[in-house]
DSSP file (Angstrom, degrees, kcal/mol; ACC not computed):
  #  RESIDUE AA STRUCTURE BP1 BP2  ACC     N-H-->O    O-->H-N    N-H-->O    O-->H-N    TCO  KAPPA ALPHA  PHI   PSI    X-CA   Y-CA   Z-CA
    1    1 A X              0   0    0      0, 0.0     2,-0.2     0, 0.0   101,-0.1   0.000 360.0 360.0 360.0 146.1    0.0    0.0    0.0
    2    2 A X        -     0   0    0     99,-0.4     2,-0.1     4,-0.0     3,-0.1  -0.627 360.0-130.8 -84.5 175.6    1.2    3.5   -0.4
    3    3 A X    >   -     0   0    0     -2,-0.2     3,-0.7     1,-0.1   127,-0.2  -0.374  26.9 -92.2-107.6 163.7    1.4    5.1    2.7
    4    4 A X  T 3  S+     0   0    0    127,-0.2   127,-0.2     1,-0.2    -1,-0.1  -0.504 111.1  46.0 -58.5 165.2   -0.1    8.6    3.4
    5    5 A X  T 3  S+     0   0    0    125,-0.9    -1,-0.2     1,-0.3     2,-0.1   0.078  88.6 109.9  97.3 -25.9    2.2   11.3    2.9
    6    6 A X  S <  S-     0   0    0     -3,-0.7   124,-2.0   124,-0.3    -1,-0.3  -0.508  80.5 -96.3 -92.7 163.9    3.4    9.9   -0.4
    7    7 A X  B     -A  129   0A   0    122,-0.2   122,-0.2    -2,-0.1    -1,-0.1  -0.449  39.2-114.4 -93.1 129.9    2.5   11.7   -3.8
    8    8 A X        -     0   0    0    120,-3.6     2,-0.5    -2,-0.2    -1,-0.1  -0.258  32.1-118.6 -40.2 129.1   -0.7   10.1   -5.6
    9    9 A X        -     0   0    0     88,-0.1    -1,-0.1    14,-0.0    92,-0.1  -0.745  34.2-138.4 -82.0 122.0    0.7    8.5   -8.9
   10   10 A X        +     0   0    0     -2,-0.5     2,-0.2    13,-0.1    12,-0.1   0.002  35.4 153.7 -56.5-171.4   -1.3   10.5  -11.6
   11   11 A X        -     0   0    0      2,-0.0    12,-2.6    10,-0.0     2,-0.4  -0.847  32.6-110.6 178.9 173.9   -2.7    8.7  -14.5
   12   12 A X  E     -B   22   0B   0     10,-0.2    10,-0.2    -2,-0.2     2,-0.1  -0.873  27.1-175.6-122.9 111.2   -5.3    8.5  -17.2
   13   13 A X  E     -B   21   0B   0      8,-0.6     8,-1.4    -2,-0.4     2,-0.7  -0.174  36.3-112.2 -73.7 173.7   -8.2    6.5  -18.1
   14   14 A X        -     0   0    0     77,-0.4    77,-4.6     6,-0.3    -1,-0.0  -0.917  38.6-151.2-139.0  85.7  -10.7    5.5  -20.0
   15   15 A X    >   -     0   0    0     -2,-0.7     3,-2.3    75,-0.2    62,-0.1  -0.104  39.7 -94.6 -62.7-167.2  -14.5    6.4  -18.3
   16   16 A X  T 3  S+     0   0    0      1,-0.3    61,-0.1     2,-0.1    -1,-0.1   0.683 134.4  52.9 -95.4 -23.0  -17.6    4.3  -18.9
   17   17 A X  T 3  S-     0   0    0     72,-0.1    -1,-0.3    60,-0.1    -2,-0.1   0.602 118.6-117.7 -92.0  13.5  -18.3    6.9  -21.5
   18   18 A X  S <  S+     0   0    0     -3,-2.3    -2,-0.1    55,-0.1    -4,-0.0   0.829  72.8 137.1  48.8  44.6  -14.8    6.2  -23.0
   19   19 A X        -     0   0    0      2,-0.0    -5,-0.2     0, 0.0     2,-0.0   0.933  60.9-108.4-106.2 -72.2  -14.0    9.8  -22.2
   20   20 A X        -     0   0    0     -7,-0.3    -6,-0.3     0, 0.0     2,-0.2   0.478  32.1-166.5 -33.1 133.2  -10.1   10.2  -20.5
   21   21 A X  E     -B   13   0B   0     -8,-1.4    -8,-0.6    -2,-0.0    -7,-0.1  -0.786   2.5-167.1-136.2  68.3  -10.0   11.0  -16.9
   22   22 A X  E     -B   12   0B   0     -2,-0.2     4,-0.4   -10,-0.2   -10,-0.2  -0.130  24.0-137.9 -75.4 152.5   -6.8   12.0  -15.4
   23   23 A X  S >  S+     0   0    0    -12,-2.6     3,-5.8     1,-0.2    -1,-0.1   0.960 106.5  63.4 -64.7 -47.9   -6.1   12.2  -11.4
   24   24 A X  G >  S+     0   0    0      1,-0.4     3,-2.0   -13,-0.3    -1,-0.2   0.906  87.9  70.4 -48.6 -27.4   -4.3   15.6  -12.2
   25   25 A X  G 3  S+     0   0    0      1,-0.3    -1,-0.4     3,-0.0    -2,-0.2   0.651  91.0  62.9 -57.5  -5.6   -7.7   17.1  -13.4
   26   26 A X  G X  S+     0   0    0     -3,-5.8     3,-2.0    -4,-0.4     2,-0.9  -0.200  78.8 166.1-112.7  33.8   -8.8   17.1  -10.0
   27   27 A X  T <   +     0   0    0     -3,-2.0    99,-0.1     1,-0.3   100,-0.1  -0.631  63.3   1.3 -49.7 107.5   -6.3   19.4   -8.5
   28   28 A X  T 3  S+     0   0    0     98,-2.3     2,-0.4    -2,-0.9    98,-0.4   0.343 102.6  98.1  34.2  29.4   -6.9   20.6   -5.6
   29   29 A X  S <  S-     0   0    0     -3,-2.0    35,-0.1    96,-0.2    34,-0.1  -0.986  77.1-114.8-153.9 106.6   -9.9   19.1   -4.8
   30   30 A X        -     0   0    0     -2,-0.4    34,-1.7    32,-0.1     2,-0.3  -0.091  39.6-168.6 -62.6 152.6   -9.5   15.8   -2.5
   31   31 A X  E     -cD  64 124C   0     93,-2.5    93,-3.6    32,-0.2     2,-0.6  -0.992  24.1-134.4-148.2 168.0  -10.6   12.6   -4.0
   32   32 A X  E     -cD  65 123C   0     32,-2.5    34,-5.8    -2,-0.3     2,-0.9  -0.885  15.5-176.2-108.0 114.8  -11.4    8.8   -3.5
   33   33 A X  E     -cD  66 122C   0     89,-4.6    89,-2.8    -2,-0.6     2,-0.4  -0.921   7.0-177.2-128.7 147.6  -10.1    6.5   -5.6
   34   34 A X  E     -cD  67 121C   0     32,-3.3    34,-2.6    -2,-0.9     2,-0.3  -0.959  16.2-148.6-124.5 133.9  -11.4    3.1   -4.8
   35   35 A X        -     0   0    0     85,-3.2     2,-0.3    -2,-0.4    34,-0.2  -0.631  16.7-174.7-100.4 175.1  -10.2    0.0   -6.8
   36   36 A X        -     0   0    0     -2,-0.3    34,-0.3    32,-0.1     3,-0.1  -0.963  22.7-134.7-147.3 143.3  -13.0   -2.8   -7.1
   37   37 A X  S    S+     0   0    0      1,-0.3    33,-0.4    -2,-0.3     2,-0.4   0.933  83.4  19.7 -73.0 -42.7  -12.2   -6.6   -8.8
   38   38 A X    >   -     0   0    0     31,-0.1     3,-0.6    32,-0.0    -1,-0.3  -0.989  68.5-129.1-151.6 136.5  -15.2   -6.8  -10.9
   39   39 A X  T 3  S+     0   0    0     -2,-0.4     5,-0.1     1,-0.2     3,-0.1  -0.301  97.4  11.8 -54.1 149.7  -18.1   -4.7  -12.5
   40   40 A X  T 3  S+     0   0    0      1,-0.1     2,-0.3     2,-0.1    -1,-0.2   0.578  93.3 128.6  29.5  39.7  -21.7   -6.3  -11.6
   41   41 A X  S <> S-     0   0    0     -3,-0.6     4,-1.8     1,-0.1     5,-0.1  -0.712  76.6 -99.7-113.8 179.1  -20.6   -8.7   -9.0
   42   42 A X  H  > S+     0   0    0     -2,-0.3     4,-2.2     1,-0.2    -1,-0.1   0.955 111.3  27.4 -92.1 -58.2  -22.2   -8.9   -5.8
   43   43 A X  H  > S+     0   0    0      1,-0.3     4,-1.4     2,-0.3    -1,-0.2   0.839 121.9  50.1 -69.3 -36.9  -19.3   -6.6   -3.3
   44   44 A X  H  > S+     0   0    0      2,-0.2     4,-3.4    -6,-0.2    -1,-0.3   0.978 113.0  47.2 -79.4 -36.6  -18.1   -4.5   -5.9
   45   45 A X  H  X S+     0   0    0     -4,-1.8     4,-3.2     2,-0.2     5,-0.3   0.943 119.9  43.7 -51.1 -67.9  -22.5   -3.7   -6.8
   46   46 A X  H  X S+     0   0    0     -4,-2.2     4,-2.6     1,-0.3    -2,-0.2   0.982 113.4  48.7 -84.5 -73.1  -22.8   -3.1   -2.8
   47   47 A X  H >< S+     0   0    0     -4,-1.4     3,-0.7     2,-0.2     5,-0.4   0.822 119.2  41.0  -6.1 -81.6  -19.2   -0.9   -2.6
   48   48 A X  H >X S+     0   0    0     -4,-3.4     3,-3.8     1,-0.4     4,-2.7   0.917 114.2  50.3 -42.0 -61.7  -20.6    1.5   -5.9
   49   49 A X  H 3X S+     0   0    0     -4,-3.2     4,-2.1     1,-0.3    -1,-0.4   0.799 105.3  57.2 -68.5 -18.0  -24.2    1.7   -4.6
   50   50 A X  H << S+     0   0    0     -4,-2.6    -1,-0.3    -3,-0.7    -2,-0.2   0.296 111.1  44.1 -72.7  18.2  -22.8    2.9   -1.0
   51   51 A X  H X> S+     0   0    0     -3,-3.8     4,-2.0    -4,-0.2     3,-0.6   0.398 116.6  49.8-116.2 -52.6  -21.0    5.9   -2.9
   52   52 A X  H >< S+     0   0    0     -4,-2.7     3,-3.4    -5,-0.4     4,-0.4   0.952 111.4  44.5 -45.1 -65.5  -24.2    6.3   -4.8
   53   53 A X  T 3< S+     0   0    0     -4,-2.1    -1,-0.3     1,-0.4    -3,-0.1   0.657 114.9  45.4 -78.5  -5.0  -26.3    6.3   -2.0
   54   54 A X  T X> S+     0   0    0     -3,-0.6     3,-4.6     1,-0.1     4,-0.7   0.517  89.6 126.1 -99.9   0.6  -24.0    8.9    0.4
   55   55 A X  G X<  +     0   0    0     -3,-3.4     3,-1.4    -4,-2.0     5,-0.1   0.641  65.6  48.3  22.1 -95.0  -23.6   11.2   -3.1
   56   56 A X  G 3> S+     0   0    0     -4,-0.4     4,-1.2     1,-0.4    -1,-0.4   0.547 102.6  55.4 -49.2 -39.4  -24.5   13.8   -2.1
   57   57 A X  G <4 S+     0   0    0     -3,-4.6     4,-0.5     2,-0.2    -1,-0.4   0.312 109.4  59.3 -95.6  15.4  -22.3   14.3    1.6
   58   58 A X  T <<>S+     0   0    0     -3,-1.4     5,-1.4    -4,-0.7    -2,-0.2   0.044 104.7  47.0 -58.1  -1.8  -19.4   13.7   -0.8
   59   59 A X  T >45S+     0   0    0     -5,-0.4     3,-1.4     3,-0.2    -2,-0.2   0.810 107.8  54.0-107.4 -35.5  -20.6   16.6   -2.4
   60   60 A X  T 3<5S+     0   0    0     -4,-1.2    -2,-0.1     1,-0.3    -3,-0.1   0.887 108.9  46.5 -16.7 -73.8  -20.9   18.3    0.6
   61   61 A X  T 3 5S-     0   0    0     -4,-0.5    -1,-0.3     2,-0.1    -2,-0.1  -0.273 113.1-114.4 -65.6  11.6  -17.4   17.7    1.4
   62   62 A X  T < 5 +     0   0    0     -3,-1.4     2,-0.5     1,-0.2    -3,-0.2   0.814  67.9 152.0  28.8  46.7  -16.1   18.8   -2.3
   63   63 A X      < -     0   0    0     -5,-1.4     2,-0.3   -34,-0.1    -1,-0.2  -0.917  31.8-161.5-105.7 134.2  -15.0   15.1   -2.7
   64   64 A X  E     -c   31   0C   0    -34,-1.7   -32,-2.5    -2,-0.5     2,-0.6  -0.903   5.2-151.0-108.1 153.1  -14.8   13.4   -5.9
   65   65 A X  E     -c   32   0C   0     -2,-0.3    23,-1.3   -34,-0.2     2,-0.4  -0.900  14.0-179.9-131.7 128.5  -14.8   10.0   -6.5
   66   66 A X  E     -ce  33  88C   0    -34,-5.8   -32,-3.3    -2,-0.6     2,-0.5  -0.946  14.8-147.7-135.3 119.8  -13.4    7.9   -9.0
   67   67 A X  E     -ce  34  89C   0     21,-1.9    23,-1.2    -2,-0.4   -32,-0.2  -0.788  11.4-165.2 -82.6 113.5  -13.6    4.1   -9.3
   68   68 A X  E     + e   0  90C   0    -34,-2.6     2,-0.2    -2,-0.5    23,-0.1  -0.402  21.7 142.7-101.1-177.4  -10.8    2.1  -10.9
   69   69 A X  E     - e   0  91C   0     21,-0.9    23,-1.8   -34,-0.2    26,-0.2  -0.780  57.5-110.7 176.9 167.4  -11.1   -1.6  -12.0
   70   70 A X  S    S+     0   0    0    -33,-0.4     2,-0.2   -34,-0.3    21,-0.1   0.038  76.4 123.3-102.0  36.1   -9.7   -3.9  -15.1
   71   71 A X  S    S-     0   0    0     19,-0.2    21,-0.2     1,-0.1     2,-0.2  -0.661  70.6-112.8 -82.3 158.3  -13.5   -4.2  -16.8
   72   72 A X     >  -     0   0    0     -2,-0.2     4,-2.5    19,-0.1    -1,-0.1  -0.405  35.2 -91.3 -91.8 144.8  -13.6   -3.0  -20.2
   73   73 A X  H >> S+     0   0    0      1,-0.3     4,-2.9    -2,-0.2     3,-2.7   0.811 118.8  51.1 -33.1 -74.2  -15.7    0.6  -21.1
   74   74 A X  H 3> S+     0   0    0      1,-0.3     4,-1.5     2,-0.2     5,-0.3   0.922 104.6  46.3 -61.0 -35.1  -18.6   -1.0  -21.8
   75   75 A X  H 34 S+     0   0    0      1,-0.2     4,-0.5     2,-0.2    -1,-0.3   0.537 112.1  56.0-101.9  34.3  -19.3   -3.1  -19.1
   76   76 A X  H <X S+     0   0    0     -3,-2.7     4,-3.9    -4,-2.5     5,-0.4   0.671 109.8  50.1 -72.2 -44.3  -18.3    0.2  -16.8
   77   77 A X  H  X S+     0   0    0     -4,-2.9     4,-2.9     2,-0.2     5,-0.3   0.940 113.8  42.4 -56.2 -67.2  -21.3    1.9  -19.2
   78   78 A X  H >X>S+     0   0    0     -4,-1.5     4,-3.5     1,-0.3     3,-2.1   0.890 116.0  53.3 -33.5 -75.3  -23.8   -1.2  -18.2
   79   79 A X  H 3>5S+     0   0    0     -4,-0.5     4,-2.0    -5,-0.3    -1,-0.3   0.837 112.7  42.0 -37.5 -53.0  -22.4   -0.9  -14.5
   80   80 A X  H 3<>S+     0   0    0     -4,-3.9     5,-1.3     1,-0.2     4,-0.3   0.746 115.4  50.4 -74.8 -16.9  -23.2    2.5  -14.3
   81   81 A X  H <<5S+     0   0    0     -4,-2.9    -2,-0.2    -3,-2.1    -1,-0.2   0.855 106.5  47.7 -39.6 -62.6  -26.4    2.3  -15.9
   82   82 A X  H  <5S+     0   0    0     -4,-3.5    -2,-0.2    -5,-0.3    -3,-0.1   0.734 120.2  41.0 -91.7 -15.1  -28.1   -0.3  -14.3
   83   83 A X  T  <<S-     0   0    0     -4,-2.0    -1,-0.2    -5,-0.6    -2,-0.1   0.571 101.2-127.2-119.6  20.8  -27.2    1.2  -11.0
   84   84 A X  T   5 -     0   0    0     -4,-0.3     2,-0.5     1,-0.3    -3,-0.2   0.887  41.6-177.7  70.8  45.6  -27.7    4.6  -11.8
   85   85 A X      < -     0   0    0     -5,-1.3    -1,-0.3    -6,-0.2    -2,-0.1  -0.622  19.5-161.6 -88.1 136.4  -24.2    5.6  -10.6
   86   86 A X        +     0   0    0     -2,-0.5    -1,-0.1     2,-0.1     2,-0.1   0.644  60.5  75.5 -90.0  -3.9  -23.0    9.3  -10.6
   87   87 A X  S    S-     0   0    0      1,-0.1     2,-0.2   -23,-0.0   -21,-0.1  -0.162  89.3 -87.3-107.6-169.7  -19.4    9.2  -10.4
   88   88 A X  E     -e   66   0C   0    -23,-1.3   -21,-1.9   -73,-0.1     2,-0.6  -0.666  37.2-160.4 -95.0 149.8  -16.7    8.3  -13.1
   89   89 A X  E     -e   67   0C   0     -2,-0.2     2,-0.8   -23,-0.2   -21,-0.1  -0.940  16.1-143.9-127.1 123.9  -15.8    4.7  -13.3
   90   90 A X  E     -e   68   0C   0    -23,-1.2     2,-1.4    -2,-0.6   -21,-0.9  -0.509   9.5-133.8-116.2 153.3  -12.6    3.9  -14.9
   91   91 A X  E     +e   69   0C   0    -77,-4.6     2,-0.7    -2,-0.8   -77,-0.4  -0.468  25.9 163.2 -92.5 112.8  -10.9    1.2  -17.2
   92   92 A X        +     0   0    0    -23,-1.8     3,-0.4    -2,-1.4     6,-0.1  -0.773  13.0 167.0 -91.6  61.4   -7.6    0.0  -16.2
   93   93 A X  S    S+     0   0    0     -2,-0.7    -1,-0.1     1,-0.2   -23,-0.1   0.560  72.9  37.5 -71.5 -17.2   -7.8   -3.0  -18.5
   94   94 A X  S    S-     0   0    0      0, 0.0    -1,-0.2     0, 0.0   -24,-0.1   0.553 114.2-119.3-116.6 -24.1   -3.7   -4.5  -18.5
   95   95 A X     >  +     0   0    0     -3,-0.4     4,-2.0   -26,-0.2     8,-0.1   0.750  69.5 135.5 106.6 -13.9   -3.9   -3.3  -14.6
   96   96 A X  H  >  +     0   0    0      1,-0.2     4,-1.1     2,-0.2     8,-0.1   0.738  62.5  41.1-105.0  -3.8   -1.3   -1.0  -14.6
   97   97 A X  H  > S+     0   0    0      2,-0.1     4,-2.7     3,-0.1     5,-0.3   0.881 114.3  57.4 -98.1 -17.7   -2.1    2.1  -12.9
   98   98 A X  H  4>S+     0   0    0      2,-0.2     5,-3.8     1,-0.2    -2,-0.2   0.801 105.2  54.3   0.1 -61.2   -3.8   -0.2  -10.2
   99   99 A X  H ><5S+     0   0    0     -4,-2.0     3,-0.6     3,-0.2     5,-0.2   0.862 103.2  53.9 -66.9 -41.5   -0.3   -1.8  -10.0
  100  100 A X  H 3<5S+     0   0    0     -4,-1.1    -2,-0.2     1,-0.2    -1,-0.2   0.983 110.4  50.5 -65.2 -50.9    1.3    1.9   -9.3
  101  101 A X  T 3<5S-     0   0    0     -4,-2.7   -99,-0.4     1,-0.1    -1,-0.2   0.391 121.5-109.2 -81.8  28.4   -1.2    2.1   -6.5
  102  102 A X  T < 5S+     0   0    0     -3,-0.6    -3,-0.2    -5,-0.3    -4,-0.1   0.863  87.7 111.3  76.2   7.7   -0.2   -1.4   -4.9
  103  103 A X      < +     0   0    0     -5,-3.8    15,-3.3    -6,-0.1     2,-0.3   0.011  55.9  69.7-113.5  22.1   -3.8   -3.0   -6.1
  104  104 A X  B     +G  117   0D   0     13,-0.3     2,-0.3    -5,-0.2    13,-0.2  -0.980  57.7  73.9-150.2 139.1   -3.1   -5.2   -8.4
  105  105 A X  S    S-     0   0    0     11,-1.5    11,-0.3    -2,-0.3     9,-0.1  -0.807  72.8  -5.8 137.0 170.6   -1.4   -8.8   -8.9
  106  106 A X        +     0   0    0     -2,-0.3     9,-0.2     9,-0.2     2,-0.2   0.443  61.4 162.0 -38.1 139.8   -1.7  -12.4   -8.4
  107  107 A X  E     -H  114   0E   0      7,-3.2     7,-0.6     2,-0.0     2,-0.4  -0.907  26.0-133.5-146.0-169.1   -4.9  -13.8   -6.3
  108  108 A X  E     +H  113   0E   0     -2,-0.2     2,-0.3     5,-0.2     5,-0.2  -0.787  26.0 155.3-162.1 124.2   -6.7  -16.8   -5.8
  109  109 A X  E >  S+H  112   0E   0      3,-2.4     3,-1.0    -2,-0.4    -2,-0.0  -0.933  78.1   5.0-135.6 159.6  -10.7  -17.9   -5.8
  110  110 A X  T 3  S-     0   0    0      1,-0.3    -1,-0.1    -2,-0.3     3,-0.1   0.547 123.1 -64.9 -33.6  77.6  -11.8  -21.1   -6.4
  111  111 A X  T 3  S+     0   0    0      1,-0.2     2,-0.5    -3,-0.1    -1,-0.3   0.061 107.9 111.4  78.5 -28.9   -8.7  -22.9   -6.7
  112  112 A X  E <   -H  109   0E   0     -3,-1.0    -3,-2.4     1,-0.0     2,-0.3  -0.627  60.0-138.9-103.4 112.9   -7.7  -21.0   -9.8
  113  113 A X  E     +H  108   0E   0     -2,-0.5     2,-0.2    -5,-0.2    -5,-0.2  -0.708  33.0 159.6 -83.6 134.2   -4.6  -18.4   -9.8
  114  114 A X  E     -H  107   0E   0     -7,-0.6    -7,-3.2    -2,-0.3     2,-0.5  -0.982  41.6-112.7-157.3 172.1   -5.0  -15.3  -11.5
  115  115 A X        +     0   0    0     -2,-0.2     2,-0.2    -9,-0.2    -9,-0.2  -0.880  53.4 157.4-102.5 147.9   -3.7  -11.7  -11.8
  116  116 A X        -     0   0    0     -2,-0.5   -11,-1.5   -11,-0.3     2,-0.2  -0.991  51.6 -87.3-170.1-163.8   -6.1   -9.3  -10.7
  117  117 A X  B     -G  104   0D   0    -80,-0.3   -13,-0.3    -2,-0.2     2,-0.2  -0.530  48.9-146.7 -86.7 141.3   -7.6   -5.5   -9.3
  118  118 A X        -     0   0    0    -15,-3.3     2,-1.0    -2,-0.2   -15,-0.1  -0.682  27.9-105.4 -77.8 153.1   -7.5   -5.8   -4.8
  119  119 A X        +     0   0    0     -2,-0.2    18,-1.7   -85,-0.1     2,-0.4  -0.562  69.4 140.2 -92.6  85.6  -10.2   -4.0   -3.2
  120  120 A X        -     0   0    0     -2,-1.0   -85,-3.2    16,-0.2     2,-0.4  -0.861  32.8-160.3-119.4 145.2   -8.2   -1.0   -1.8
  121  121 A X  E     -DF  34 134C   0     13,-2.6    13,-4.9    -2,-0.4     2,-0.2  -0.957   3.5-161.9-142.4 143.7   -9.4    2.9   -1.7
  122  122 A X  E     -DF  33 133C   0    -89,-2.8   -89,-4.6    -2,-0.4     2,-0.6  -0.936  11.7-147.0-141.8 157.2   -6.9    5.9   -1.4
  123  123 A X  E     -DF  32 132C   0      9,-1.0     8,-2.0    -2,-0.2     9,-0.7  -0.904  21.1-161.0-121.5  99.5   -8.3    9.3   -0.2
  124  124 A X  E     -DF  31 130C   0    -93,-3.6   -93,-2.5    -2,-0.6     6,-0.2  -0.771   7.4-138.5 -98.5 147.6   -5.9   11.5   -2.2
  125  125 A X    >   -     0   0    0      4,-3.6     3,-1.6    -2,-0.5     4,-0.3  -0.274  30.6 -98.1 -90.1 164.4   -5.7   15.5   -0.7
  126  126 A X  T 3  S+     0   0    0    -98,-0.4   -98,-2.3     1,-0.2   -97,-0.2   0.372 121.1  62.7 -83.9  22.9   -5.7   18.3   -2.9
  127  127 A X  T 3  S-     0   0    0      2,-0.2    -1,-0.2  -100,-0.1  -100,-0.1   0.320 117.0-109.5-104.0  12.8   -2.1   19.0   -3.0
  128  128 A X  S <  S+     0   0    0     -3,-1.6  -120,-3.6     1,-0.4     2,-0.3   0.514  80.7 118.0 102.6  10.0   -1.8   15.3   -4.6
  129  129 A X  B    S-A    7   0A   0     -4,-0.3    -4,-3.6  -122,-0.2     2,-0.9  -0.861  76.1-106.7-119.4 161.1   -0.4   13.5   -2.2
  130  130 A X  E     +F  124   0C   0   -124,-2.0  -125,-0.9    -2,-0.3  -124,-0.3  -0.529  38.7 172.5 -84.5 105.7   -2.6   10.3   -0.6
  131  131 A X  E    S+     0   0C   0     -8,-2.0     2,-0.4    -2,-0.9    -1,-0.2   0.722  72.4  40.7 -85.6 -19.2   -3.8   11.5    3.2
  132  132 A X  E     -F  123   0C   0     -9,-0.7    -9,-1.0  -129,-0.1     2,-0.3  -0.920  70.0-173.1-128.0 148.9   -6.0    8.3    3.7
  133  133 A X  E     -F  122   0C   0     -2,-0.4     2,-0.3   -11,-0.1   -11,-0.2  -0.981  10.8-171.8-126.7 142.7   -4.8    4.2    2.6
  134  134 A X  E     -F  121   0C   0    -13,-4.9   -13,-2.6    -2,-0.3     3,-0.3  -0.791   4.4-155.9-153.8 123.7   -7.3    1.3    2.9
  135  135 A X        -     0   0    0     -2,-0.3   -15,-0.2     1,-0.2     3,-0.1  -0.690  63.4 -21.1-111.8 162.6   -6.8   -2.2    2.5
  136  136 A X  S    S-     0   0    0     -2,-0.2    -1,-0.2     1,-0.1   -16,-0.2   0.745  89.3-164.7  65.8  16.2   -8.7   -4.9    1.7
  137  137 A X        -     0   0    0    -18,-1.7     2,-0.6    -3,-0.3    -1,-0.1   0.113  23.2-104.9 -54.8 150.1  -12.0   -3.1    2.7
  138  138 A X     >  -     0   0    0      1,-0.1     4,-0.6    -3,-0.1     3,-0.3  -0.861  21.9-146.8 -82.5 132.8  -15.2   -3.8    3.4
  139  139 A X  T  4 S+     0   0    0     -2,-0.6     4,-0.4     1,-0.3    -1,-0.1   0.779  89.4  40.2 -62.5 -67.8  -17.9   -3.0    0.7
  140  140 A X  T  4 S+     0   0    0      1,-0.2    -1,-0.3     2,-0.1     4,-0.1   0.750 121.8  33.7 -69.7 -32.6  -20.6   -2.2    2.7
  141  141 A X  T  > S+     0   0    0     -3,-0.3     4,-1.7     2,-0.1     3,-0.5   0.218  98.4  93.1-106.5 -24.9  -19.5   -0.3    5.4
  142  142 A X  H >X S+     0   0    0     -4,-0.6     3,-1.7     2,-0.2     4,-0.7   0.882  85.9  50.9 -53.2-103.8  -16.4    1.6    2.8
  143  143 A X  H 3> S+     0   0    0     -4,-0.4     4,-0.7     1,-0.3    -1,-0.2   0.403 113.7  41.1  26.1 -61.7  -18.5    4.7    1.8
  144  144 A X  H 3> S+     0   0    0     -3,-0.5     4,-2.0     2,-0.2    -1,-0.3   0.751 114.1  52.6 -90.6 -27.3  -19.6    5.8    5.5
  145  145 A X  H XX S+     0   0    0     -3,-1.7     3,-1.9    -4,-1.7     4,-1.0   0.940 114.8  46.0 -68.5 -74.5  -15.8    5.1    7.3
  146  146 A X  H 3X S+     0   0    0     -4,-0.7     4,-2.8     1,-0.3    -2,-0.2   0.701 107.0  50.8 -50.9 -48.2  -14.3    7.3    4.5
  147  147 A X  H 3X S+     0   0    0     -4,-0.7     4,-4.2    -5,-0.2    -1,-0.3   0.947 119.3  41.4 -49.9 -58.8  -16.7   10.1    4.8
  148  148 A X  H <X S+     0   0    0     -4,-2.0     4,-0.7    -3,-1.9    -2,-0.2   0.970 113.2  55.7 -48.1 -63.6  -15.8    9.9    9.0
  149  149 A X  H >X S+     0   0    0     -4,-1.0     4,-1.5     1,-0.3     3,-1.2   0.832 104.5  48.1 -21.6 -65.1  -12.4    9.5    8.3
  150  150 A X  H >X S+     0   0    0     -4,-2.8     4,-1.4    -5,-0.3     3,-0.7   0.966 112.9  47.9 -66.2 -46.7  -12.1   12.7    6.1
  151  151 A X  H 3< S+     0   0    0     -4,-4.2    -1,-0.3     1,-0.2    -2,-0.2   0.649  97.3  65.8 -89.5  27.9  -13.8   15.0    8.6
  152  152 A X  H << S+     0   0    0     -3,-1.2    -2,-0.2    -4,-0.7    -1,-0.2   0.880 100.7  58.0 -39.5 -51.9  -11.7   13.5   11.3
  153  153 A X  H <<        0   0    0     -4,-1.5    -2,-0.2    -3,-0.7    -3,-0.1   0.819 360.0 360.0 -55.9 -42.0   -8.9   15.5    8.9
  154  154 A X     <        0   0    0     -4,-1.4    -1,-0.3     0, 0.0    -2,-0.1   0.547 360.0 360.0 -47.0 360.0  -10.7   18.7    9.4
């Protein structure tokens, strides 16, 4: 994990509209980026829709939020479709800026080794560098700890 204190690695992506979505565009302005393993699957669905459903005190809070994973642009579009999500979701398909934030590499579910995204969120501040790290997170519960978390920083 990267630590706090250390500078966010920008990058750019691919949104669900195929749009490009760079960290740096959000300068000054704190954000969550949350990696996820898989578009429409049960934890990553319960994760998104508990960003959906606090919206609105992230807007509060001038936080943006941006979700990375290796699903391809369309079935980000789908994902964000069918659950009516407001925030950018982006495609990391090979994994590699994932890998610059420590979230990505070898796992293992039913017997079967594979490389893939960890479920990790970094709360980066708005002078770019990462003020919050969390690994391994829980889904449901992710959404309202970050929210505390951040005005603890106030």
């Amino acid at each position: 994990m990267l630590e706090p204190g250390a500078d966010a690695p920008d990058f750019e992506l691919q949104n669900q509209d195929g749009e490009p979505v760079a960290l740096s565009s959000y300068a000054g302005q704190r954000v969550v980026v949350y990696f996820y393993p898989r578009a429409n699957t049960e934890g990553c669905t319960v994760e998104a829709c508990s960003f959906r459903d606090r919206w609105d005190d992230y807007g509060e809070r001038d936080v943006a939020v941006l979700g990375v994973s290796d699903d391809d642009v369309d079935d980000l579009a789908e994902f964000a479709n069918d659950y009516d999500l407001p925030f950018e979701l982006l495609s990391d398909p090979e994994g590699e800026v994932s890998l610059l934030y420590e979230s990505y590499g070898e796992k293992e579910m039913f017997g079967n080794t594979f490389d893939g995204v960890f479920r990790n969120t970094y709360v980066v501040g708005a002078d770019g560098t990462v003020e919050l790290a969390y690994e391994g997170v829980d889904p449901e519960e992710h959404a309202d700890e970050i929210l505390a978390d951040i005005d603890d920083l106030e």
